[in-house]
Backbone as ProteinMPNN parsed JSONL, in Angstrom:
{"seq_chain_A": "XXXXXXXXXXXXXXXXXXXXXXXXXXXXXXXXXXXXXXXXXXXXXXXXXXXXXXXXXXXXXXXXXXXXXXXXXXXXXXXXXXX", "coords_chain_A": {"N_chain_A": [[-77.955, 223.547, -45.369], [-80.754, 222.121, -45.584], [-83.256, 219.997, -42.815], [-86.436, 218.528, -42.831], [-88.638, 216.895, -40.633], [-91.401, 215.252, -40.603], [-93.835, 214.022, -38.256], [-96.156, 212.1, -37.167], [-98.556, 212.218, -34.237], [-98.076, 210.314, -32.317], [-95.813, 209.607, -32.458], [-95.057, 208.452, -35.086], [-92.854, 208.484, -38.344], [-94.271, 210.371, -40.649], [-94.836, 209.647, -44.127], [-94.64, 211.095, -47.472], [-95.379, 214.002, -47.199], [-95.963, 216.804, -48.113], [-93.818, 219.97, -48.225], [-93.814, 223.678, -49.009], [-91.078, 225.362, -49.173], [-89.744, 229.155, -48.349], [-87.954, 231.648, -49.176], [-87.649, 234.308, -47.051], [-86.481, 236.602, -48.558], [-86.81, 237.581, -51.502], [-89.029, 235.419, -51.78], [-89.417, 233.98, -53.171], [-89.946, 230.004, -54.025], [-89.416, 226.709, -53.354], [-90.837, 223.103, -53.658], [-91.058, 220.196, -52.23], [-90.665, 216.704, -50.745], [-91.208, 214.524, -48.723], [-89.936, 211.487, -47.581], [-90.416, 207.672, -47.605], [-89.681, 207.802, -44.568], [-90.648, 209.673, -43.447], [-88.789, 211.659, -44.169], [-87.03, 214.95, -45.458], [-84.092, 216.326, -47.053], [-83.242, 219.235, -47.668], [-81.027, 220.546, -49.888], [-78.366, 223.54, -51.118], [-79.384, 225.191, -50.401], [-79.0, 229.185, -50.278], [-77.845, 230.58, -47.86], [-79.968, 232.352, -44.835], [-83.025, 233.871, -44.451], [-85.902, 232.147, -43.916], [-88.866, 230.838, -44.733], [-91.065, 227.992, -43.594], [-94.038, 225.813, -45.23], [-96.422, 223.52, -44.554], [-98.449, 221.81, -47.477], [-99.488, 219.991, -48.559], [-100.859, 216.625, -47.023], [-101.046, 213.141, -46.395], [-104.043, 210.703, -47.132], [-106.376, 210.905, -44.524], [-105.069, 212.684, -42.817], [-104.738, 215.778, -41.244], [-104.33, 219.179, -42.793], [-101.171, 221.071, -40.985], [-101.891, 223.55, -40.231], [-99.712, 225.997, -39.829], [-97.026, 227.745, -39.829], [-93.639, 227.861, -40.003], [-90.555, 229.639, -38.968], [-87.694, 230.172, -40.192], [-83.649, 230.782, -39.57], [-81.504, 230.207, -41.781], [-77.991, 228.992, -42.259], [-74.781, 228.511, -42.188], [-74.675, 226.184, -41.488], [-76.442, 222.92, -40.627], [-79.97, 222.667, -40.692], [-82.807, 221.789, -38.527], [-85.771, 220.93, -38.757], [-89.417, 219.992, -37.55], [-92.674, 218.994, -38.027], [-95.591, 217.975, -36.758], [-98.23, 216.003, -36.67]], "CA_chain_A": [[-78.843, 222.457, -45.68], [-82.331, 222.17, -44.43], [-84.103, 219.09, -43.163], [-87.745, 218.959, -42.741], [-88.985, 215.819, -40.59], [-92.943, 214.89, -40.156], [-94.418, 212.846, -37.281], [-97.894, 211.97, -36.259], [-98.922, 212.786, -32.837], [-97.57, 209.428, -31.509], [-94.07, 209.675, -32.98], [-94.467, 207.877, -36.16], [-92.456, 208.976, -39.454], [-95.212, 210.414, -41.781], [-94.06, 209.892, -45.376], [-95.509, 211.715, -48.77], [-95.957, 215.14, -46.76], [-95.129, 218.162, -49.064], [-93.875, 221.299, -47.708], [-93.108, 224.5, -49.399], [-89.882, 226.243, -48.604], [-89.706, 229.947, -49.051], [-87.485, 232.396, -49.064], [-88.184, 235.584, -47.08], [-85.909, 238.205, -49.304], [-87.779, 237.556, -52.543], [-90.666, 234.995, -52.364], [-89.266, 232.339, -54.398], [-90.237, 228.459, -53.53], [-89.518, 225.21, -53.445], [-92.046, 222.552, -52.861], [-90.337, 219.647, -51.538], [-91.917, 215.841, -50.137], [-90.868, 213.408, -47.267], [-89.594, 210.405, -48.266], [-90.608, 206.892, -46.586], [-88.83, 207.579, -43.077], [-90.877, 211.06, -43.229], [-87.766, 213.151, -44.03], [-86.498, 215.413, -46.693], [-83.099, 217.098, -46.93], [-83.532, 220.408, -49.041], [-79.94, 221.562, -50.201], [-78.628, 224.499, -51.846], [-79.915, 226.523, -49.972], [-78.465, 230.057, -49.759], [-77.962, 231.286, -46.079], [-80.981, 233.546, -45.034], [-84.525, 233.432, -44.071], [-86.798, 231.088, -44.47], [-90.769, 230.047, -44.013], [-91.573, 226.376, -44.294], [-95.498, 225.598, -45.01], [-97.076, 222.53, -45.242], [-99.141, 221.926, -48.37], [-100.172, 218.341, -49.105], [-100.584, 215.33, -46.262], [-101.599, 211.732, -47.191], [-105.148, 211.086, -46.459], [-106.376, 210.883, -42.914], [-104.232, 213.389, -41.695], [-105.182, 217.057, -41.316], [-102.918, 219.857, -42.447], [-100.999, 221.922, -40.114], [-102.124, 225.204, -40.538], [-99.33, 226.422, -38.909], [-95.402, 227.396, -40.868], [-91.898, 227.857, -39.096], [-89.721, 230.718, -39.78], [-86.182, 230.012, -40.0], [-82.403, 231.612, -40.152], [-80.224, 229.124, -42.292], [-77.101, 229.512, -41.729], [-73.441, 227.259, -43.429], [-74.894, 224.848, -40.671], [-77.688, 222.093, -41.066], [-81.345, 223.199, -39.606], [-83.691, 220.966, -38.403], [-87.376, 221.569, -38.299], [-90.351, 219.04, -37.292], [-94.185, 219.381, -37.862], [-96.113, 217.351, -36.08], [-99.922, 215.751, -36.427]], "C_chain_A": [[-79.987, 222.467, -44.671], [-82.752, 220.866, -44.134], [-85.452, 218.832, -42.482], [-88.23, 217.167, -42.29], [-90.618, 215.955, -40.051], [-93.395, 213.624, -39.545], [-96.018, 212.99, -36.795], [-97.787, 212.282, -34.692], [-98.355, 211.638, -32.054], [-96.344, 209.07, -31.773], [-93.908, 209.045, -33.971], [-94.224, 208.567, -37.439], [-93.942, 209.08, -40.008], [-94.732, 210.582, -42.885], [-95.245, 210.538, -46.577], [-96.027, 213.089, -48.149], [-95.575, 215.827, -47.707], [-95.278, 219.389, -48.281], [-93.489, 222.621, -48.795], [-91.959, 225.263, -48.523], [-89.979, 227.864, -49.572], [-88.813, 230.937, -48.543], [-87.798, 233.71, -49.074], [-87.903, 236.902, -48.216], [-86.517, 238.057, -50.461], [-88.837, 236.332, -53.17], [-90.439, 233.802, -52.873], [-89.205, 231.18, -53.486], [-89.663, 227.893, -53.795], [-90.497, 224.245, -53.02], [-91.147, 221.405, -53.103], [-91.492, 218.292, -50.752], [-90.931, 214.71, -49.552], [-90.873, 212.043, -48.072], [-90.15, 208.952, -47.473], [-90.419, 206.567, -45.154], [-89.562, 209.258, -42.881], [-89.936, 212.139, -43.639], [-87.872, 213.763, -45.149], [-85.579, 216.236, -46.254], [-83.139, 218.196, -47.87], [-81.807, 221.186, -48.908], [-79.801, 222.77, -51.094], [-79.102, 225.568, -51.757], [-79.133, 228.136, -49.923], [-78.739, 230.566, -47.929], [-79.183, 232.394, -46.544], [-82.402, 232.97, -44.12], [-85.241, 232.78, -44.344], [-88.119, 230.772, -43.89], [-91.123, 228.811, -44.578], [-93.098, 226.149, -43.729], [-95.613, 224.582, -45.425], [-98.156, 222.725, -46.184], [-99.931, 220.766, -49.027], [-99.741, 217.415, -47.703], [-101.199, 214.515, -47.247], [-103.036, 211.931, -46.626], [-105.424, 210.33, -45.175], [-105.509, 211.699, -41.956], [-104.752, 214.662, -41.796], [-104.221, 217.983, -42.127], [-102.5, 220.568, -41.913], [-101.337, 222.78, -40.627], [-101.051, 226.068, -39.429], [-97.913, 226.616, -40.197], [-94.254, 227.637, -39.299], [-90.972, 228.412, -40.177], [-88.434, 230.648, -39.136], [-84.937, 230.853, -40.004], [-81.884, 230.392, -40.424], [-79.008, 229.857, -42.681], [-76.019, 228.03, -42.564], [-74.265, 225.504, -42.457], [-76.055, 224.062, -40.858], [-78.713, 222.462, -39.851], [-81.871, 222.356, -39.854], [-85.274, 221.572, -37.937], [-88.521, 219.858, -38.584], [-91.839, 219.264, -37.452], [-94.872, 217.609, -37.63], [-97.677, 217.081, -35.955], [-100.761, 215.286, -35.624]], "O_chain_A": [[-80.086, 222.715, -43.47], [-82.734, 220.197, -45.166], [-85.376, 219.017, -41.267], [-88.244, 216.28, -43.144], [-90.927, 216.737, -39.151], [-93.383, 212.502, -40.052], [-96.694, 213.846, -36.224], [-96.712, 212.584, -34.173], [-98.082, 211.99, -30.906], [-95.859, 208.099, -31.191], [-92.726, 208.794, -34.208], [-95.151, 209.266, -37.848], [-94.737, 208.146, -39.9], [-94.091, 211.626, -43.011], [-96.467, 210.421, -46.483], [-97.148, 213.411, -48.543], [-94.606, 215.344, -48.292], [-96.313, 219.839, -47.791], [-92.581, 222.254, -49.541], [-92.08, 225.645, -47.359], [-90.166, 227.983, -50.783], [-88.899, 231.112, -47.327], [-88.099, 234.389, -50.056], [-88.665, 237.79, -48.598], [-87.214, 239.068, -50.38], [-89.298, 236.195, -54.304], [-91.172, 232.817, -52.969], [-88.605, 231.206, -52.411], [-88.98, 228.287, -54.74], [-91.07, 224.511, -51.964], [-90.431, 221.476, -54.102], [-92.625, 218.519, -50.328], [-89.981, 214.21, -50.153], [-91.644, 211.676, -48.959], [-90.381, 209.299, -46.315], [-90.776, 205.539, -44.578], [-88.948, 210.029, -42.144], [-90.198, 213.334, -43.499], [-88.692, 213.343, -45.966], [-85.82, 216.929, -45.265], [-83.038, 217.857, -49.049], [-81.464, 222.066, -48.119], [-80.757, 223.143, -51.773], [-79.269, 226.541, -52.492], [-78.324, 227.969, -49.01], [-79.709, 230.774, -47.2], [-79.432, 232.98, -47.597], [-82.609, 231.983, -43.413], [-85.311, 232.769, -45.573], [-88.338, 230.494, -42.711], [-91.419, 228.588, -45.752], [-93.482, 226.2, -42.561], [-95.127, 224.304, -46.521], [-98.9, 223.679, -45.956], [-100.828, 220.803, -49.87], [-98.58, 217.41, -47.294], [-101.675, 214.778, -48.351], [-103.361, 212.874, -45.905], [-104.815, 209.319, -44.827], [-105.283, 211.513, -40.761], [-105.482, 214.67, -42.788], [-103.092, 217.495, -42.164], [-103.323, 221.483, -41.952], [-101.022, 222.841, -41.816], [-101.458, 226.656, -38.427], [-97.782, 225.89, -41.182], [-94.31, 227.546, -38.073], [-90.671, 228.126, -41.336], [-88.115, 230.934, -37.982], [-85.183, 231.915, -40.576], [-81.762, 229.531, -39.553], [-78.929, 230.953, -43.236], [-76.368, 227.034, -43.198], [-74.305, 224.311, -42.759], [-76.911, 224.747, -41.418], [-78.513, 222.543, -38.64], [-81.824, 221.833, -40.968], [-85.67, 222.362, -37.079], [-88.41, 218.984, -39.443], [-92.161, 220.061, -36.57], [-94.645, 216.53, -38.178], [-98.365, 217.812, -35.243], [-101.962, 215.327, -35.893]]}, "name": "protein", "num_of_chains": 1, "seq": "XXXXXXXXXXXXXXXXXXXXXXXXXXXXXXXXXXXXXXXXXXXXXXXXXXXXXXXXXXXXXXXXXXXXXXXXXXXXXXXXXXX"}
């Protein structure tokens, strides 16, 4: 299980972010969006590699131009992007 949390630069939850999730071994997505507390839990995942990109903020925020490349694993990963 993956979960993907987004905070502004002063630590507050950002909600309505969308990230894509992708899987290195063949490409295939998910696009995926933060719920009122900023989070999202993405299950189902198969173990493996992974690149998470942001793709939509709310407005007034920038978007990271930046991803985070993962190993998921039976265990729950946490990843944060930050504005």
């Amino acid at each position: 299980m993956l979960k993907i949390t987004s905070l502004s630069e002063s630590g507050i939850a950002l909600p309505h972010v969308s990230y894509r999730v992708t899987t290195m071994a063949n490409e295939q997505y998910r696009t995926v969006q933060t719920d009122d507390n900023g989070q999202v839990t993405v299950g189902q995942l198969p173990a493996g590699r992974y690149q998470i990109r942001e793709v939509a903020v709310p407005d007034g925020y920038q978007l990271a131009n930046i991803s985070q490349e993962i190993t998921l694993d039976q265990e729950t990963t946490a990843v944060s992007f930050v504005h």
